[in-house]
Short mmCIF file of the C-alpha atoms (twelve columns), coordinates in Angstrom:
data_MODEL
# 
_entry.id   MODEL 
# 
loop_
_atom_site.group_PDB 
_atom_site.id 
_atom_site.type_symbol 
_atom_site.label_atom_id 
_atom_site.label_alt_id 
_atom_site.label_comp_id 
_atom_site.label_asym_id 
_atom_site.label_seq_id 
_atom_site.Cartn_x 
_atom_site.Cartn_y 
_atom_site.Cartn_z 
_atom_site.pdbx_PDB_model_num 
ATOM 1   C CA . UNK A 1   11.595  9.299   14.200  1 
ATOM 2   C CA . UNK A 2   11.504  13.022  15.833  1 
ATOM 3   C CA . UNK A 3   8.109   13.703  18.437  1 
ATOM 4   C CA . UNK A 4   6.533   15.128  15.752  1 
ATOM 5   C CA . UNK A 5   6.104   12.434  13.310  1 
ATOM 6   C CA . UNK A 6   5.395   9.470   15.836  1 
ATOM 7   C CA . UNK A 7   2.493   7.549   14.440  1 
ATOM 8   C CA . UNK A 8   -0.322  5.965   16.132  1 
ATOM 9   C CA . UNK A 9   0.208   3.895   18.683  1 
ATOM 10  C CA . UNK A 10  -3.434  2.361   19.083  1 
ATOM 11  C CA . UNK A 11  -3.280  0.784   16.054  1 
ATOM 12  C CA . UNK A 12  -1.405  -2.940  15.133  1 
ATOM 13  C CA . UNK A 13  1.260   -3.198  12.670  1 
ATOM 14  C CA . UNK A 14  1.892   -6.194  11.134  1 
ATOM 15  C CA . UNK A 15  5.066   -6.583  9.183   1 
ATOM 16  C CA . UNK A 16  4.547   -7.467  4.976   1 
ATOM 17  C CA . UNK A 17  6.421   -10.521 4.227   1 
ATOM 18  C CA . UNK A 18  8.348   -9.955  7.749   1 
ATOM 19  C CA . UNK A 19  10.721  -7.035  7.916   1 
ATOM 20  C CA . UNK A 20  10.981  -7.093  3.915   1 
ATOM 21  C CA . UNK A 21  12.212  -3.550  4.085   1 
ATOM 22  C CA . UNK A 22  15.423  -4.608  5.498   1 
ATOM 23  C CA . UNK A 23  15.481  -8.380  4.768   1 
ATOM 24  C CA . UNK A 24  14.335  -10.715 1.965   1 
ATOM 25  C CA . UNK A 25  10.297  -11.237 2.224   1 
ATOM 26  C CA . UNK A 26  9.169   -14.251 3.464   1 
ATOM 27  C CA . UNK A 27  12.168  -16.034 5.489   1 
ATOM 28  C CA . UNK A 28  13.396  -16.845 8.294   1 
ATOM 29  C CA . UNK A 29  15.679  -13.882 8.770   1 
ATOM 30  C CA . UNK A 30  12.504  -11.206 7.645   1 
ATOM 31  C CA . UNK A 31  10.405  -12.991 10.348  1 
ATOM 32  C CA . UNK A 32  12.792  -12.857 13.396  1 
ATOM 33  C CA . UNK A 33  13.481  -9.185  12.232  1 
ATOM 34  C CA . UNK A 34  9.971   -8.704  12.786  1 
ATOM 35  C CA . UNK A 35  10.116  -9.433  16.312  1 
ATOM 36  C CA . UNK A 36  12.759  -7.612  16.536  1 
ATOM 37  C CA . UNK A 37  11.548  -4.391  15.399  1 
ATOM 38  C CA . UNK A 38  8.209   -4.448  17.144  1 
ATOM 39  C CA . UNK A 39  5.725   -5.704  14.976  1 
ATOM 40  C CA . UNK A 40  2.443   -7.350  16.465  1 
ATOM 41  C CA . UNK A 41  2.380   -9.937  13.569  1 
ATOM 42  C CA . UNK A 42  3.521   -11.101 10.156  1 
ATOM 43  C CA . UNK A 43  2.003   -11.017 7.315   1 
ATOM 44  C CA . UNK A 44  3.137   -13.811 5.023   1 
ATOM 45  C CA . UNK A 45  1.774   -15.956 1.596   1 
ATOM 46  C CA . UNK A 46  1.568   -19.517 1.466   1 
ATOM 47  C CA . UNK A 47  1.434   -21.861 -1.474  1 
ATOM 48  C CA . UNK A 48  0.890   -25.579 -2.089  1 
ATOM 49  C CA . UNK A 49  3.447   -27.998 -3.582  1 
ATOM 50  C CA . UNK A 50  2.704   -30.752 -5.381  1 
ATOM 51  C CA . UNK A 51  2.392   -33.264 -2.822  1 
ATOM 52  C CA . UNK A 52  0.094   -30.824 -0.430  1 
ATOM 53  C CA . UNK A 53  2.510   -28.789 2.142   1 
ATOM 54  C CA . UNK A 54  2.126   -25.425 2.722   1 
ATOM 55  C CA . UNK A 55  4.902   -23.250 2.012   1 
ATOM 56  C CA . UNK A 56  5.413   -19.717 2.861   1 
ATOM 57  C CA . UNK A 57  6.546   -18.154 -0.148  1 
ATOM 58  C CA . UNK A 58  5.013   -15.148 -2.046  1 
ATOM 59  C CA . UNK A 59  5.011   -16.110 -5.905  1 
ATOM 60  C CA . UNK A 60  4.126   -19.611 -7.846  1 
ATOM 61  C CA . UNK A 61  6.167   -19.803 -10.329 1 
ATOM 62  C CA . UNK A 62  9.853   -19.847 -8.401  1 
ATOM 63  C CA . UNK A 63  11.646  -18.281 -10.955 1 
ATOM 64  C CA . UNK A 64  11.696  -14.808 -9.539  1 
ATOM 65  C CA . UNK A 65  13.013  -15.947 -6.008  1 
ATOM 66  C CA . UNK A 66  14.965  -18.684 -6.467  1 
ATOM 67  C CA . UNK A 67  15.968  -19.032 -10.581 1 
ATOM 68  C CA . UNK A 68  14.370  -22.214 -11.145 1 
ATOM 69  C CA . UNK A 69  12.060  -22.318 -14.053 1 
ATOM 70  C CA . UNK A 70  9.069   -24.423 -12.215 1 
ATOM 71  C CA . UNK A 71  5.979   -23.243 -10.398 1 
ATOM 72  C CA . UNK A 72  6.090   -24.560 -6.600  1 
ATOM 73  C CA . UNK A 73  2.713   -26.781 -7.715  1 
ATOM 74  C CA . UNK A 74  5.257   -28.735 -9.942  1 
ATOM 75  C CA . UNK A 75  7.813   -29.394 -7.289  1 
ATOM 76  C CA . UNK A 76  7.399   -31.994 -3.899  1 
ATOM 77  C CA . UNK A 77  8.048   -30.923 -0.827  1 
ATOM 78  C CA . UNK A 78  11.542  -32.511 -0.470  1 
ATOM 79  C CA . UNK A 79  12.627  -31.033 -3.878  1 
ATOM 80  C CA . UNK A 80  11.312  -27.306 -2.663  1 
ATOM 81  C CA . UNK A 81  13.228  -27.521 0.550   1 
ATOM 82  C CA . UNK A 82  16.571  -27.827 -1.066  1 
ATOM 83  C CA . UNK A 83  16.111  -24.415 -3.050  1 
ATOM 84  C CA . UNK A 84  17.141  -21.097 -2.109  1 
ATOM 85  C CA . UNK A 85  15.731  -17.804 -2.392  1 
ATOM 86  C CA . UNK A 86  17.643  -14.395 -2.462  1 
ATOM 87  C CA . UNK A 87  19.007  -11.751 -4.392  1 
ATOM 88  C CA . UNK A 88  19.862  -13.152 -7.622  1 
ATOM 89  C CA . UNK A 89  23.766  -13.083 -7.418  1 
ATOM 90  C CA . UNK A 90  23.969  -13.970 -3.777  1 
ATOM 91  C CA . UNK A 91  21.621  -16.881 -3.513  1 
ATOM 92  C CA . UNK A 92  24.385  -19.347 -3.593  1 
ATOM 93  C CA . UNK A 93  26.353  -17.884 -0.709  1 
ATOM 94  C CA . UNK A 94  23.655  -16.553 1.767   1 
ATOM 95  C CA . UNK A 95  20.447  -17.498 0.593   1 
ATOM 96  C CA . UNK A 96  17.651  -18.686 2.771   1 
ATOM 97  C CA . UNK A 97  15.232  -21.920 2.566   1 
ATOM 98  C CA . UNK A 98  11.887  -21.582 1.984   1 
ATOM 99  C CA . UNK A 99  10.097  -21.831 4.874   1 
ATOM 100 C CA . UNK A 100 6.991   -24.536 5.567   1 
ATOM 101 C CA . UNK A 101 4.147   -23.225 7.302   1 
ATOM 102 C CA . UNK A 102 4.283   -25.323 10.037  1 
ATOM 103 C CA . UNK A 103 7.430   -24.369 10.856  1 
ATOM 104 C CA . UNK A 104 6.340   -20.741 10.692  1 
ATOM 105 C CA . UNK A 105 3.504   -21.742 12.826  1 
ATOM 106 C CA . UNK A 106 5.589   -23.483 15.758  1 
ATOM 107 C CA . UNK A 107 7.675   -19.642 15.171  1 
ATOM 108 C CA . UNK A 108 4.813   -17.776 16.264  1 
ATOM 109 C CA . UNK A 109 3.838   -19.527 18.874  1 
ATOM 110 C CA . UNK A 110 7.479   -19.106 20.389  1 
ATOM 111 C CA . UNK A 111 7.662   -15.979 19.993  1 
ATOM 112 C CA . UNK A 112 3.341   -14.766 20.293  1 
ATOM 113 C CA . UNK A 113 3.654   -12.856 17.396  1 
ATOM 114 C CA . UNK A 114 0.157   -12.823 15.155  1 
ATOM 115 C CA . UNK A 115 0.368   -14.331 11.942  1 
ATOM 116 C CA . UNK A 116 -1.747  -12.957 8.867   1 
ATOM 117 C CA . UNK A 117 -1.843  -15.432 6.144   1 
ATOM 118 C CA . UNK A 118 -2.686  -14.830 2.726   1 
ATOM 119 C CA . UNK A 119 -3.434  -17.544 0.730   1 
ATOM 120 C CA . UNK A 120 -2.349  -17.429 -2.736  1 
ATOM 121 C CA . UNK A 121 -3.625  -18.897 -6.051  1 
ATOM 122 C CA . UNK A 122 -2.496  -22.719 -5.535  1 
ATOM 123 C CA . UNK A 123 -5.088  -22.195 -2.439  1 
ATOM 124 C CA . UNK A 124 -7.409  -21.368 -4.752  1 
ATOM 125 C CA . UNK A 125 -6.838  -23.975 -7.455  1 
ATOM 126 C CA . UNK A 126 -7.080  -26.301 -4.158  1 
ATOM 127 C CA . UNK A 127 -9.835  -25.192 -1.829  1 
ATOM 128 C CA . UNK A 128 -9.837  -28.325 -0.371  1 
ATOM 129 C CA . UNK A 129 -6.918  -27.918 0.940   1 
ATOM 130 C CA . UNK A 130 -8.418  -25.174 3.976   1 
ATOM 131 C CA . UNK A 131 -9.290  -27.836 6.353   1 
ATOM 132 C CA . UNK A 132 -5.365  -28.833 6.617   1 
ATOM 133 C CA . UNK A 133 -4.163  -25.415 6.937   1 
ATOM 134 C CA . UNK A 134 -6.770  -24.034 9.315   1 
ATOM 135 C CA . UNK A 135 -6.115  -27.120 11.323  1 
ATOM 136 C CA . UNK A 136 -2.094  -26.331 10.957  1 
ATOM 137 C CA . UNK A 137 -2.805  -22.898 12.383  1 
ATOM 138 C CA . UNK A 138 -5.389  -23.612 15.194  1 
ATOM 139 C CA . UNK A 139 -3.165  -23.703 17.697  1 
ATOM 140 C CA . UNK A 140 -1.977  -19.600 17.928  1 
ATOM 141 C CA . UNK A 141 -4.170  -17.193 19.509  1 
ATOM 142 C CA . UNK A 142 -3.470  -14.350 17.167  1 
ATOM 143 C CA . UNK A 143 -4.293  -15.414 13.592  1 
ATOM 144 C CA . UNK A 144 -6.343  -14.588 10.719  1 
ATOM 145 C CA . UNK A 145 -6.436  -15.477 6.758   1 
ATOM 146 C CA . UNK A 146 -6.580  -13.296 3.486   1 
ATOM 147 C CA . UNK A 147 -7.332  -13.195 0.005   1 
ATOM 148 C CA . UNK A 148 -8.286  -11.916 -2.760  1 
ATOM 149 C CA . UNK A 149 -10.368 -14.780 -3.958  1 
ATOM 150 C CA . UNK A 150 -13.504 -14.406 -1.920  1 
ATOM 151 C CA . UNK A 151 -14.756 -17.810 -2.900  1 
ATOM 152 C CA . UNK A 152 -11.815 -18.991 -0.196  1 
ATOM 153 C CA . UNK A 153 -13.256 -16.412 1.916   1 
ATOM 154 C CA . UNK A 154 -16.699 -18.204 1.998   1 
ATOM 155 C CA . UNK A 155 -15.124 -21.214 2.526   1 
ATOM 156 C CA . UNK A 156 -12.673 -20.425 5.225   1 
ATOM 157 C CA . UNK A 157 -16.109 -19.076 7.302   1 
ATOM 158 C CA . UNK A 158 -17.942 -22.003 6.236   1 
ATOM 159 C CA . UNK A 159 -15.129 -24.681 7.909   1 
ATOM 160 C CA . UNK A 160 -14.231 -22.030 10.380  1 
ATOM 161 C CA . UNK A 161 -16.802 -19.560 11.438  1 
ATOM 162 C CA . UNK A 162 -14.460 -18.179 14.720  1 
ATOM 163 C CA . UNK A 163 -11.485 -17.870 11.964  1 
ATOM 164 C CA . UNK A 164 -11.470 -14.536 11.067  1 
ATOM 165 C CA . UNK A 165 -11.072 -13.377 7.393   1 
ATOM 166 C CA . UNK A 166 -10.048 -10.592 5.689   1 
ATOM 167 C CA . UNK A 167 -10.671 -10.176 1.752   1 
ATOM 168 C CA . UNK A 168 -7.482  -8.088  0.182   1 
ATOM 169 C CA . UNK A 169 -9.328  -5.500  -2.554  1 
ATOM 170 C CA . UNK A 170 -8.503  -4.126  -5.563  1 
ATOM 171 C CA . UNK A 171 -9.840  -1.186  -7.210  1 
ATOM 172 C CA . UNK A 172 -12.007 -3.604  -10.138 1 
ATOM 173 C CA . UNK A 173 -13.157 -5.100  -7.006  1 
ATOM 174 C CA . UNK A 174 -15.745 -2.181  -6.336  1 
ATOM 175 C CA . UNK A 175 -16.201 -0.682  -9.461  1 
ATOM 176 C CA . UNK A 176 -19.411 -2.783  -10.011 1 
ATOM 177 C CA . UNK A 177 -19.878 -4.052  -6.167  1 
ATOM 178 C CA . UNK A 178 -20.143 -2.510  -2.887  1 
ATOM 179 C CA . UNK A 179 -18.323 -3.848  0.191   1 
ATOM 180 C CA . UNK A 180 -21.657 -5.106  1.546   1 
ATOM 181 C CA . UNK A 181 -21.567 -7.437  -1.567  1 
ATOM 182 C CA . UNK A 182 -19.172 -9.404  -0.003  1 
ATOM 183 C CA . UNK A 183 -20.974 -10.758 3.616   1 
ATOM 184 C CA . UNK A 184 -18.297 -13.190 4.504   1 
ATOM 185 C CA . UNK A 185 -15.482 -10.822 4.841   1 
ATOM 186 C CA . UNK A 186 -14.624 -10.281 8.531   1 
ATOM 187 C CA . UNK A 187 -12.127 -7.522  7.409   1 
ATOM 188 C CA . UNK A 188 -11.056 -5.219  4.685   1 
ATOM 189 C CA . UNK A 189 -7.397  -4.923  3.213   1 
ATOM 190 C CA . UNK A 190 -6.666  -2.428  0.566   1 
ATOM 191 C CA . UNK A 191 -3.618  -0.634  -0.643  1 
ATOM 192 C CA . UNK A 192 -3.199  2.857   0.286   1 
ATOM 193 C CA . UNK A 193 -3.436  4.348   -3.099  1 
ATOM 194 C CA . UNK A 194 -6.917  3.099   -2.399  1 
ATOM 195 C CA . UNK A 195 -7.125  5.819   0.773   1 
ATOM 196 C CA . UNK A 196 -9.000  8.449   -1.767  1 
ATOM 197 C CA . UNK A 197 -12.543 8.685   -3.599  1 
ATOM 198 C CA . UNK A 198 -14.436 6.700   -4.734  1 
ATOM 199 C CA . UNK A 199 -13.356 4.506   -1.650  1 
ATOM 200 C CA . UNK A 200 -13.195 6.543   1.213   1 
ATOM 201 C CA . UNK A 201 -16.544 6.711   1.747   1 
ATOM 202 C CA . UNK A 202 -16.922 2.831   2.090   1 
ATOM 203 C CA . UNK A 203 -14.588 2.642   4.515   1 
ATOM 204 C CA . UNK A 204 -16.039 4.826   6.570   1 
ATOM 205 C CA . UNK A 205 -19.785 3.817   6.415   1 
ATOM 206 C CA . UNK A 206 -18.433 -0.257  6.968   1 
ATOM 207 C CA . UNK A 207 -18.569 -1.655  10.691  1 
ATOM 208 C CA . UNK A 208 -16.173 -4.299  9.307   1 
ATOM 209 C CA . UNK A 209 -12.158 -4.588  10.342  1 
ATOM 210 C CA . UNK A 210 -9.910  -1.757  7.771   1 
ATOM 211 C CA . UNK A 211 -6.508  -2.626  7.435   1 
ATOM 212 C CA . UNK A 212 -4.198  -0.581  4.714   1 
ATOM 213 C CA . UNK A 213 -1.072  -2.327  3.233   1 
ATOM 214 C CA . UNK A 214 1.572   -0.084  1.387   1 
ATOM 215 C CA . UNK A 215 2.500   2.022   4.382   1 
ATOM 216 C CA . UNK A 216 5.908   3.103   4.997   1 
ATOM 217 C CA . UNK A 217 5.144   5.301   8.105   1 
ATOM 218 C CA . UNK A 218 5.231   8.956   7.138   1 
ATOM 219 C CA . UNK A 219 2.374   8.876   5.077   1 
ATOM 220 C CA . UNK A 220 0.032   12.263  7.061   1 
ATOM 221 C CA . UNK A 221 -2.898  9.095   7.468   1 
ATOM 222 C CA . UNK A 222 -0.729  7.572   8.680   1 
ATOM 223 C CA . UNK A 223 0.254   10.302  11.320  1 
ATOM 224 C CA . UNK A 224 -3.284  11.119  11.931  1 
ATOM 225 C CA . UNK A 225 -5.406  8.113   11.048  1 
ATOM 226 C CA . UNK A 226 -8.652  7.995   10.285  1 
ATOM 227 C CA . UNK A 227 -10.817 6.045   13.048  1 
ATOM 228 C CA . UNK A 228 -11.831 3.382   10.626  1 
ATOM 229 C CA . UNK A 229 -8.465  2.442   10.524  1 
ATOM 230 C CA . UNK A 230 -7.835  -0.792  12.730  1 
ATOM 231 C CA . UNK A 231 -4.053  -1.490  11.446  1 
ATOM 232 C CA . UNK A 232 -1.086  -1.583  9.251   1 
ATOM 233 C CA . UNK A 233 1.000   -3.557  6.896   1 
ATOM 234 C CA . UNK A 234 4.136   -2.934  6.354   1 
ATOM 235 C CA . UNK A 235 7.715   -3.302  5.146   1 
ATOM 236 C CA . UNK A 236 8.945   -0.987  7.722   1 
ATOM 237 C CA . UNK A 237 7.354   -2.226  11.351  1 
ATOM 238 C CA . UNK A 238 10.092  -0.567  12.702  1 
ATOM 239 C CA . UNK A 239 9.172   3.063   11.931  1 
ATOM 240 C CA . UNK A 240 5.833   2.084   13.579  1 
ATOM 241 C CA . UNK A 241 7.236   1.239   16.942  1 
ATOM 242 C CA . UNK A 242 6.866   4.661   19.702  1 
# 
């Protein structure tokens, strides 16, 4: 990247899914790429399986990453951990495991890299589930959860007040609500198509942490950010690194 277009160097970048520009989102080899290229964190998705473990894997149903026709809240543990994810024609010569959270978690710690986890819809068809996985992660200094279901929000601050928690936004999220309708959030996550009005004016009247996911590091923001902006997320940490 020439002098010109450095970005920001003030602000954290966390990589989306690990280095998913460059490897497959959510695995081993997209985490340690991470580290690799610079980022201050990872931001990854975790589901439940049937039996209760935390995986790290983006979608429920398992048919897009791995070809199996079952969602991951149909599937044990021991049945999940001998699948493999990866490109479709490839997945049976180089694909990768999905990864447990704990295992993600021990990772991080290794290598103190932050973790940003988003928790995904068999979360929140098991909020119960929280007090396991905020114990799983209590042991890293640099952590924080997501969502879009703000219900988990509420409860991640009511088990966890010090846990920080961001709520991921879509658009339908404020055409009928303001940010201040949603108290719990510690932070705000929003796509950068979402960098325009009828939003831009939120962002900049909230005292509350503004992180934009989409970025691929020549956006002009992105260049010149605004000073609501805290950090990024991105499939590209390595454009972000001065």
């Amino acid at each position: 990247m020439s002098e010109e277009n450095k970005v920001d160097p003030r602000l954290e970048v966390y990589a989306h899914r690990g280095a998913s520009g460059k490897y497959f989102e959510n695995t081993m080899k997209a985490f340690y790429g991470a580290v690799e290229e610079g980022a201050d964190g990872i931001e990854l998705d975790v589901q439940l399986s049937k039996d209760g473990v935390f995986f790290v894997i983006h979608d429920a149903d398992l048919f897009r990453l791995s070809g199996v026709r079952k969602t991951i809240s149909e599937m044990d543990a021991a049945e999940i951990q001998q699948l493999r994810i990866g490109k479709r024609f490839l997945r049976g010569v180089n694909g990768s495991s999905i990864p447990t959270l704990t295992s993600v978690v021990s990772f991080a710690a290794m290598e103190s890299i932050g973790l940003n986890i988003e928790l995904k819809e068999t979360v929140s068809n098991n909020p119960e589930s929280l007090s396991v996985l905020l114990d799983q992660i209590s042991v890293l200094d640099e952590v924080y959860v997501s969502s879009f279901d703000y219900r988990l929000i509420e409860k991640v601050k009511q088990l966890e007040p010090s846990m920080e928690a961001g709520l991921l936004l879509k658009k339908s999220m404020l055409t009928d609500h303001q940010l201040s309708d949603y108290p719990a959030a510690d932070a705000f996550h929003f796509h950068k198509r979402m960098m325009k009005e009828p939003f831009l004016s939120q962002w900049q009247q909230t005292d509350k942490t503004i992180r934009v996911y989409g970025v691929e590091g020549d956006e002009t923001f992105v260049k010149d950010p605004p000073k609501f902006i805290y950090g990024w997320i991105t499939d590209y940490p390595g454009r972000f690194n001065n």
